[in-house]
C-alpha positions as CSV (number, residue, x, y, z in Angstrom):
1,X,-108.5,-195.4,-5.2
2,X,-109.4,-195.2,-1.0
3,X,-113.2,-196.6,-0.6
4,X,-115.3,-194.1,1.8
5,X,-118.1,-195.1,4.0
6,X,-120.3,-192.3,4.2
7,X,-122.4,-192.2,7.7
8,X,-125.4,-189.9,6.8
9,X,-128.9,-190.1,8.2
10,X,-131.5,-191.7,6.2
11,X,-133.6,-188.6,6.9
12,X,-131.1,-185.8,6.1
13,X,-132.8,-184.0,3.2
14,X,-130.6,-184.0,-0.1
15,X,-129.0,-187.3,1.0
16,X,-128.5,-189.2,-2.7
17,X,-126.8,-185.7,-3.4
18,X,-125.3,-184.9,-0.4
19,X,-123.8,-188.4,-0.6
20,X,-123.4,-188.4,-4.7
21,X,-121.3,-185.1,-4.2
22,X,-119.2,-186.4,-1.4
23,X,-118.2,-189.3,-3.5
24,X,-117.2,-186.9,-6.2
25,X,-115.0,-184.8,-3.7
26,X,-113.1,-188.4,-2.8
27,X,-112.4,-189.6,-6.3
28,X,-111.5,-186.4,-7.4
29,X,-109.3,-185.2,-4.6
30,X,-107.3,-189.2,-4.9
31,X,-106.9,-188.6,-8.7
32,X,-105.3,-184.9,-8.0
33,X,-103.4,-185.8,-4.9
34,X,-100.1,-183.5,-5.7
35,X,-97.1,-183.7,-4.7
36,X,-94.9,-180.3,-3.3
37,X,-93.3,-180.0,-6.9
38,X,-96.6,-180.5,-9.0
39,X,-98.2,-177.9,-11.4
40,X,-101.4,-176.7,-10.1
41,X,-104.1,-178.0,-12.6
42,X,-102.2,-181.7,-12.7
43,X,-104.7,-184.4,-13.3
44,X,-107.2,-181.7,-14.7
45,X,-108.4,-182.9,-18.4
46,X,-109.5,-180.6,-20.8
47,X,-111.1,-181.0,-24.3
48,X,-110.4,-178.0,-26.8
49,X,-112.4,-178.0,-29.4
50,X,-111.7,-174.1,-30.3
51,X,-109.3,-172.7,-33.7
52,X,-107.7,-169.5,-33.9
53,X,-106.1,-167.6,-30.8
54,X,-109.0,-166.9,-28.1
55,X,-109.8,-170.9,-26.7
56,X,-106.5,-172.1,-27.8
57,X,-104.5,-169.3,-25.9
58,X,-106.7,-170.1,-23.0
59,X,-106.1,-173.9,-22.9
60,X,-102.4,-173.4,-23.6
61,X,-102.4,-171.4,-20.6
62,X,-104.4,-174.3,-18.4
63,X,-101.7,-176.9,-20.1
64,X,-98.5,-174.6,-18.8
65,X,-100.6,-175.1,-15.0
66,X,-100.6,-179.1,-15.4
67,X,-103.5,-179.7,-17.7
68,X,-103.7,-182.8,-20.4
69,X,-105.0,-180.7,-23.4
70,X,-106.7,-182.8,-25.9
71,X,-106.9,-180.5,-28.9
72,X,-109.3,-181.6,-31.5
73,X,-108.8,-180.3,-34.9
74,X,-111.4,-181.3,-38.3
75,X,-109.4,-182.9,-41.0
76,X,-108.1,-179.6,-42.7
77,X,-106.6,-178.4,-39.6
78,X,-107.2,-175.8,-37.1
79,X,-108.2,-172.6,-39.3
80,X,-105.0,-170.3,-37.6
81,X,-102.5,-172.5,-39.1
82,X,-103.0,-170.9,-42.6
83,X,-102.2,-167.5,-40.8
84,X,-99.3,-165.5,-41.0
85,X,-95.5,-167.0,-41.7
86,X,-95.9,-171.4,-42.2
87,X,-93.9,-174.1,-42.4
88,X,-95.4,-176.9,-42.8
89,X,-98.2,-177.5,-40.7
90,X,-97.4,-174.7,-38.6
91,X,-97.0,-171.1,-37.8
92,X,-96.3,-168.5,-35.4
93,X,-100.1,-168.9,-33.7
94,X,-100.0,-173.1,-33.7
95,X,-96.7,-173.1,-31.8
96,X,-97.7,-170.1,-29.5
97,X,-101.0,-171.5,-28.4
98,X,-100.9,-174.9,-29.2
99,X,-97.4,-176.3,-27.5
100,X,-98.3,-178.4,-24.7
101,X,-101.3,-180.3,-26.2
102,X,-102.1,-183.4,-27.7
103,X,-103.0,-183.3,-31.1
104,X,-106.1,-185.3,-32.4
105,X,-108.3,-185.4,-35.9
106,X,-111.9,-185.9,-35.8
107,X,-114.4,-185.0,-38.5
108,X,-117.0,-183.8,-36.5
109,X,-119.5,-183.4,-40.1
110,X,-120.3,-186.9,-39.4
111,X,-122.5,-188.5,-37.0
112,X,-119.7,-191.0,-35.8
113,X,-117.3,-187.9,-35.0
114,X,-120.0,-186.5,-33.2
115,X,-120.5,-189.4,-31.0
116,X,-116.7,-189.7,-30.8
117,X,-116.6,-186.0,-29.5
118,X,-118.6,-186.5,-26.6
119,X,-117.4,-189.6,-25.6
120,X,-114.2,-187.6,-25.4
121,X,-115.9,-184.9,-23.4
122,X,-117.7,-187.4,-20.9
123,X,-113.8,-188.1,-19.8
124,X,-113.0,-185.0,-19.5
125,X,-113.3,-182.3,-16.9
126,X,-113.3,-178.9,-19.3
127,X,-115.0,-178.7,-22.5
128,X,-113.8,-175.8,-24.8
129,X,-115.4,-174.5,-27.8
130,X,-115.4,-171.2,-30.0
131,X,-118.1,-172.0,-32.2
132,X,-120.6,-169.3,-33.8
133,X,-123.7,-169.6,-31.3
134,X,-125.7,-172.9,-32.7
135,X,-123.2,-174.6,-34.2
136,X,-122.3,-177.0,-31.4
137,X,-126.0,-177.9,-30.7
138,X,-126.2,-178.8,-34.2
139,X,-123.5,-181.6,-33.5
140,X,-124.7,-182.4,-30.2
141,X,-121.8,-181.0,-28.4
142,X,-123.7,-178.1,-26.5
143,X,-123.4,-177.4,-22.7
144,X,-127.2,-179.0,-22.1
145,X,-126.5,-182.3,-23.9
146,X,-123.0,-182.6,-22.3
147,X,-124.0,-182.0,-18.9
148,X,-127.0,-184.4,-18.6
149,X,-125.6,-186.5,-15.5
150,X,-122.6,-184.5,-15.4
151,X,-123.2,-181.3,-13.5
152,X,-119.9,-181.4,-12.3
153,X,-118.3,-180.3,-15.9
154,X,-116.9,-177.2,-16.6
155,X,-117.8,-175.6,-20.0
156,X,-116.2,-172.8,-21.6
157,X,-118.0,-171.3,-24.7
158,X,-116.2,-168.4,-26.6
159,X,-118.1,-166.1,-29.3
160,X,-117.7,-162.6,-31.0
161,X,-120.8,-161.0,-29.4
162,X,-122.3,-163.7,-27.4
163,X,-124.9,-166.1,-27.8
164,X,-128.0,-163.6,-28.3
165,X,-128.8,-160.3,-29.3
166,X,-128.8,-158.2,-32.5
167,X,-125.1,-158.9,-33.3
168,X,-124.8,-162.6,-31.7
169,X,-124.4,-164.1,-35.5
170,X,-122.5,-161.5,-36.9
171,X,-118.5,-162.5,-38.1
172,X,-115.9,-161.3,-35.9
173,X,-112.3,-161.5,-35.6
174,X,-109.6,-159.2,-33.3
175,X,-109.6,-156.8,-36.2
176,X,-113.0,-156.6,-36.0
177,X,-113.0,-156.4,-32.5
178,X,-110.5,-153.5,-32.1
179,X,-112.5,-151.4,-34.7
180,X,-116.4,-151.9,-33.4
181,X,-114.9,-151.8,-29.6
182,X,-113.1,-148.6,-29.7
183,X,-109.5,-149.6,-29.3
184,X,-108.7,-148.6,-32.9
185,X,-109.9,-145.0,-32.2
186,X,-107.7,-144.8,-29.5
187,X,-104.5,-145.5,-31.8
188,X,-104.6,-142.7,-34.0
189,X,-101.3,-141.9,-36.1
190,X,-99.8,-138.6,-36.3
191,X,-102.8,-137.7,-39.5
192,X,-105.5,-139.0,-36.9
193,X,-106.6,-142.1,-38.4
194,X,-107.3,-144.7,-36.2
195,X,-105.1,-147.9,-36.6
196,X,-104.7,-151.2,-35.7
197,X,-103.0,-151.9,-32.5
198,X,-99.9,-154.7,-33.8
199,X,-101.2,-157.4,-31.1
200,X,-103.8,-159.4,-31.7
201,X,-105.2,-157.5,-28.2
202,X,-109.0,-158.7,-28.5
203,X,-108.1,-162.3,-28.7
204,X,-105.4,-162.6,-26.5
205,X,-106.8,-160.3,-23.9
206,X,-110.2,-162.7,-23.9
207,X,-108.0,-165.7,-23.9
208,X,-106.4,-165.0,-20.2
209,X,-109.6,-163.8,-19.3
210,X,-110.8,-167.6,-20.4
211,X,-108.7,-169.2,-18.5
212,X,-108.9,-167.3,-14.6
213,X,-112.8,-167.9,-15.4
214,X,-112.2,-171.3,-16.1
215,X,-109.9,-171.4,-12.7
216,X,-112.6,-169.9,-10.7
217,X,-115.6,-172.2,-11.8
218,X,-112.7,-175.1,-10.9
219,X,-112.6,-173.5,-7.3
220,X,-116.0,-173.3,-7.1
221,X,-116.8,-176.6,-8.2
222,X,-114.3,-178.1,-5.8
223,X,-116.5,-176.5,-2.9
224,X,-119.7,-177.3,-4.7
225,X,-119.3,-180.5,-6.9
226,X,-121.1,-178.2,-9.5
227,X,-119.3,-176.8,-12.7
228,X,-120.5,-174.3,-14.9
229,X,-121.1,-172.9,-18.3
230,X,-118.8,-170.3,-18.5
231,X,-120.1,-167.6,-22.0
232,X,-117.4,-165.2,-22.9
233,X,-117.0,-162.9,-25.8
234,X,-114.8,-160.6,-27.2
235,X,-117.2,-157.5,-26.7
236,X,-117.3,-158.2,-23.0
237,X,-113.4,-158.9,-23.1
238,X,-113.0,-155.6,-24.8
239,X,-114.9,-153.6,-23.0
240,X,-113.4,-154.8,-19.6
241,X,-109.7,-154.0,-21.0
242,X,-111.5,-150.3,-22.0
243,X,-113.1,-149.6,-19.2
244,X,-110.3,-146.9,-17.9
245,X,-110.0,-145.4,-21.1
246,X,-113.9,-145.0,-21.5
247,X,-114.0,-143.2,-18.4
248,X,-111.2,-141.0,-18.9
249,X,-112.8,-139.8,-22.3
250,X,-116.5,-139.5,-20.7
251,X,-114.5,-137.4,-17.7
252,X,-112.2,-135.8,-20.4
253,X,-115.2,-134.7,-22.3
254,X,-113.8,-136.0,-25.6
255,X,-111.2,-138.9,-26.9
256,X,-108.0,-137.9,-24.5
257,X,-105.0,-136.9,-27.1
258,X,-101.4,-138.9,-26.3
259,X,-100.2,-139.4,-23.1
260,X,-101.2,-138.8,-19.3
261,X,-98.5,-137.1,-18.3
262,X,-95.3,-134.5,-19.8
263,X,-92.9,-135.2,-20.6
264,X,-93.6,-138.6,-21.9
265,X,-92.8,-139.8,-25.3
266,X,-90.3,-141.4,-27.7
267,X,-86.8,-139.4,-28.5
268,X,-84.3,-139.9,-31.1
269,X,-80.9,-140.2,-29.5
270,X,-77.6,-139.9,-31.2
271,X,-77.7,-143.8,-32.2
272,X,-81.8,-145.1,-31.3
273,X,-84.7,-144.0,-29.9
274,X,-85.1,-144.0,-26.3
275,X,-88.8,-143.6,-24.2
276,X,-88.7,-141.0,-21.9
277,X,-91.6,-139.8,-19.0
278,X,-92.0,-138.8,-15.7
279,X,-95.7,-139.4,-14.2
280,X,-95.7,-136.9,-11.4
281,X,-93.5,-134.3,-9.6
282,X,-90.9,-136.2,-7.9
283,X,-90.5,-138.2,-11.4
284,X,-89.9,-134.5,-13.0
285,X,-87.7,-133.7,-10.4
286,X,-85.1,-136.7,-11.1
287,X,-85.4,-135.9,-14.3
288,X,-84.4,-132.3,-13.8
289,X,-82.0,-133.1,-11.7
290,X,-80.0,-136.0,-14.1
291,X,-79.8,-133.5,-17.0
292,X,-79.0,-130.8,-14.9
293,X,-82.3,-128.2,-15.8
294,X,-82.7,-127.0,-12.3
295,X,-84.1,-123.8,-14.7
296,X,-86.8,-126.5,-15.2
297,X,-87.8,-127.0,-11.6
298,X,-87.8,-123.1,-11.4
299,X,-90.3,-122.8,-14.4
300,X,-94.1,-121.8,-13.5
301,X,-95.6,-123.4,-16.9
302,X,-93.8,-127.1,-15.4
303,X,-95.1,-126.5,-12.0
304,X,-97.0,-129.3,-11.7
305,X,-98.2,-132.1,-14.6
306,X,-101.4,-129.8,-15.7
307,X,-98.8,-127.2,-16.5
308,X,-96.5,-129.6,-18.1
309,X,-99.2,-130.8,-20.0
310,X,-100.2,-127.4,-21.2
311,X,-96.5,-126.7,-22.4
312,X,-95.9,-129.9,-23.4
313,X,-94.1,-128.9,-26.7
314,X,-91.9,-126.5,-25.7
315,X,-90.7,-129.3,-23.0
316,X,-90.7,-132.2,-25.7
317,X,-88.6,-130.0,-27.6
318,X,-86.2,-128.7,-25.2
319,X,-86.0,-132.2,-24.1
320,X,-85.6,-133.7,-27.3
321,X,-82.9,-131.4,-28.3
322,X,-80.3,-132.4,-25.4
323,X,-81.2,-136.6,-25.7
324,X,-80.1,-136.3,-29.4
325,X,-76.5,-135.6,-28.2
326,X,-75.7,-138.5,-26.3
327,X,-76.5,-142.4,-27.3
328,X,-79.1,-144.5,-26.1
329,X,-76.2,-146.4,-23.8
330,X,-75.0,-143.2,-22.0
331,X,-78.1,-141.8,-21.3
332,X,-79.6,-144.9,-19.9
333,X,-76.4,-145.0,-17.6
334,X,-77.3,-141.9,-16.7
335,X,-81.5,-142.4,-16.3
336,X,-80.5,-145.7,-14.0
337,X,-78.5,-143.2,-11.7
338,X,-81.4,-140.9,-10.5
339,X,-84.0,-143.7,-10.9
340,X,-85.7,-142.2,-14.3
341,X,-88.3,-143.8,-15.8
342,X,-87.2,-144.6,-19.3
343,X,-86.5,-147.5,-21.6
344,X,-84.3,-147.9,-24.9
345,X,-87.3,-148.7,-27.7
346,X,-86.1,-153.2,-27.9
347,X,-86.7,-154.1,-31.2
348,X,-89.4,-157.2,-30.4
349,X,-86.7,-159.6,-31.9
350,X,-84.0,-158.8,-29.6
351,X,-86.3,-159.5,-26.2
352,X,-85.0,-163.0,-25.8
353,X,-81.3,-161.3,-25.5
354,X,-82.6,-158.8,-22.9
355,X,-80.0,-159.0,-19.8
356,X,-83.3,-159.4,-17.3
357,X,-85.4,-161.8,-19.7
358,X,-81.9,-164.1,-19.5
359,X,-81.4,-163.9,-15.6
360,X,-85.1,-164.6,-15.2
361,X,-85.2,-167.5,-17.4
362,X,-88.4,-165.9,-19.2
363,X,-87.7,-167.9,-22.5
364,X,-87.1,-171.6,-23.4
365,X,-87.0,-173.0,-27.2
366,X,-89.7,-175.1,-28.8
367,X,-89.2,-176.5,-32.0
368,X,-92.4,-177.7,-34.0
369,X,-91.8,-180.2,-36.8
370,X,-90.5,-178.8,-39.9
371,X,-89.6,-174.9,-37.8
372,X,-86.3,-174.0,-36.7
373,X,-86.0,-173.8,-32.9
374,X,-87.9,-170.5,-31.9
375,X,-88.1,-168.8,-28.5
376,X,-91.5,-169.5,-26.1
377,X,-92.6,-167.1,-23.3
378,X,-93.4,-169.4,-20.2
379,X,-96.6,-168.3,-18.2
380,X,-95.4,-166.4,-15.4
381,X,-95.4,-167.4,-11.9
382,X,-94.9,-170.9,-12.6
383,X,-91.4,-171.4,-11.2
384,X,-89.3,-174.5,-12.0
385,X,-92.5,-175.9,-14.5
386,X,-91.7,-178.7,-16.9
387,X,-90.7,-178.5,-20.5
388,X,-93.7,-178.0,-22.8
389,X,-94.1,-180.6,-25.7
390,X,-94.0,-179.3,-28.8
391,X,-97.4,-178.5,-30.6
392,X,-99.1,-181.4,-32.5
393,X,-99.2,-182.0,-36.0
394,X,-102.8,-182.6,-37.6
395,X,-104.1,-185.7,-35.7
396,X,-100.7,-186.7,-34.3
397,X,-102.2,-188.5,-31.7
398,X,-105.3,-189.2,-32.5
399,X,-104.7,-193.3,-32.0
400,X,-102.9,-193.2,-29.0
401,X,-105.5,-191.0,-27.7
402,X,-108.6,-193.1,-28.7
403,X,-106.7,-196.5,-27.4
404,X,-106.8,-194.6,-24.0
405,X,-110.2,-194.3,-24.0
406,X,-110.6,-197.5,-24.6
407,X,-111.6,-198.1,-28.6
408,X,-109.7,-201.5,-29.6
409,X,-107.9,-201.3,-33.2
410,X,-110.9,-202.7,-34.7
411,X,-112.7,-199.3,-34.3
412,X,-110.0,-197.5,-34.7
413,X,-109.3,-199.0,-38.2
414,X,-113.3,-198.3,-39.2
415,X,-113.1,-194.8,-38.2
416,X,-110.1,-194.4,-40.0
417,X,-111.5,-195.6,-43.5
418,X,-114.5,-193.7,-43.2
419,X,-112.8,-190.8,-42.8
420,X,-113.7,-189.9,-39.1
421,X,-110.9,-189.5,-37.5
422,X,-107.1,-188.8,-39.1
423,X,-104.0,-190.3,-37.8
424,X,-101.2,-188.5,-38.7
425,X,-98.4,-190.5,-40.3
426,X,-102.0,-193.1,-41.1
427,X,-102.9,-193.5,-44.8
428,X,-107.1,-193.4,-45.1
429,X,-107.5,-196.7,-45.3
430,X,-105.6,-197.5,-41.9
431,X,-102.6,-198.9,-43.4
432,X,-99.2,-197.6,-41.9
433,X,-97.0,-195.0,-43.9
């Protein structure tokens, strides 16, 4: 690393800081230097310390920009393996939003895991957590305690209501979420009953809205030297994706009922369902114009979209009736001629096979230990980024990990048999399998 010698004035107010933060700025900016072709968080180490899908989605996303992602797990696992479809030690959520990392096992019960844990987070440059509000102050792990000489670090803390408040302790989850924050009330099926939107939309929305926080306090830091402690919760997240929609039904007077705009739905064709809409007049008019209804052009209740709106049956039926004599192939032929907006209803497992998805090169196969190859969705905007490593397994680098901080085997081999840390692949006792 360069050596700097600073020339400030011995009476410049601020100088141990001014001089303290100009240090900072030179090691940091000779540990990041980047070449043309690197990602844009290279060098950047992060310690995730969050389960489920809202921190790990958002360090996931950090690791596809260049991060080292030291994901710390206790010794049963992160609880979001045991969801859904598993093999093994892992599932759809693990490979999703954990591929990229480094896997390691800490018991962070004990007082030794504890003390582990931050010596983990004094070397890195992120902290992550999604504990319930006083959990990691329990354990020692809290912004304050972490921070103490290090106002440079970055902390991310990720909660169900947020750290106080009449709800800050109460459970939450995305189900949760999308029920108490309104987006459940806004899927209602065809019998009105609110449902479930099939995305896990609360976590995953909070989750990228994690990790451009996170970017931003980096930014600002750079220019400062100071991080942050970043408090997000799924609430907040919630309510920012809402925001539109709450002010549409406040406008509207009431919960608004389908779509925006008529036509615009989902049509059986002769062989599939195909989606169907046209946002404003010129939209109409192409429409009118590639299934020849200039009668529909001519027709006062389609004047405009209020009117289309207002007679939206007859039109969904009129409409309805000519798609179901044609299939989903020749229509779309058509649709592509006159620029219609429109789109054949993909089943989710045929997206990887989409002609665009292959020319773009949105998909590349990871294959977790014990899973058959399965398709992941790169973050976008990335261009030409390197391979991601496969997700770890429970504590799969735990050792190599700890030797790079600087424990010798001696330690390593105590912390094994007392049960502090897990090495994958490690019996208890420290002896290889």
């Amino acid at each position: 690393m360069n050596q700097h010698s600073w020339n400030i004035p011995g009476n410049c107010p601020f100088r141990s800081e001014t001089l303290a933060y100009l240090q900072y700025v030179s090691r940091r900016a000779e540990e990041r230097r980047l070449s043309d072709a690197a990602l844009p968080f290279e060098g950047l180490r992060i310690l995730d310390l969050s389960q489920g899908i809202a921190g790990p989605y958002c360090t996931q996303i950090l690791a596809q920009q260049g991060a080292t992602v030291i994901k710390v797990e206790p010794p049963q696992g992160d609880w979001g393996r045991g969801v859904g479809t598993r093999h093994g030690e892992h599932n759809a959520l693990s490979i999703a939003y954990n591929a990229g990392k480094r896997g390691v096992c800490v018991d962070a019960r004990q007082a030794d895991g504890q003390a582990l844990l931050r010596a983990l987070a004094a070397a890195c440059d992120v902290v992550v957590q999604n504990f319930r509000p006083g959990v990691v102050e329990r354990m020692g792990l809290d912004y304050a305690r972490l921070s103490a000489g290090r106002p440079e670090l970055v902390y991310l803390s990720i909660s169900g209501y947020g750290d106080a408040g009449p709800g800050a302790l109460a459970p939450a989850s995305d189900s949760v979420m999308q029920a108490d924050a309104g987006l459940m009330s806004i899927n209602r099926g065809a019998d009105g009953v609110p449902h479930r939107i099939g995305l896990l939309l609360a976590d995953l929305t909070c989750a990228t809205q994690a990790a451009q926080a996170v970017a931003a306090a980096l930014y600002k830091q750079a220019r400062s030297g100071r991080g942050q402690h970043i408090k997000l919760n799924l609430l907040q997240s919630c309510a920012a994706l809402m925001t539109g929609e709450l002010i549409e039904t406040l406008l509207a007077g009431g919960p608004r009922e389908g779509a925006v705009s008529a036509p615009n739905g989902v049509f059986a064709t002769a062989d599939g369902l195909l989606s169907v809409l046209a946002l404003n007049d010129a939209h109409f008019a192409r429409l009118c114009r590639a299934l020849d209804r200039p009668e529909w052009l001519a027709d006062a209740r389609f004047a405009d979209n209020a009117s289309r709106m207002a007679h939206k049956a007859v039109l969904h039926e009129a409409l309805g009736a000519q798609l179901a004599s044609a299939s989903n192939a020749a229509w779309s032929a058509l649709f592509a001629q006159h620029d219609v907006l429109h789109a054949p209803v993909r089943a989710l497992a045929d997206l990887p096979a989409h002609p665009q998805a292959a020319h773009l090169g949105l998909f590349e196969p990871v294959q977790a230990e014990g899973c058959p190859a399965v398709p992941l969705a790169r973050l976008p905007a990335l261009g030409d980024a390197r391979a991601l490593t496969p997700p770890p397994g429970i504590g799969e680098h735990t050792v190599a990990v700890l030797r790079e901080q600087g424990l010798d085997d001696i330690e390593i081999e105590r912390l094994l048999a007392a049960g502090v840390i897990r090495q994958r692949g490690v019996a208890a006792a420290g002896s290889a399998a």
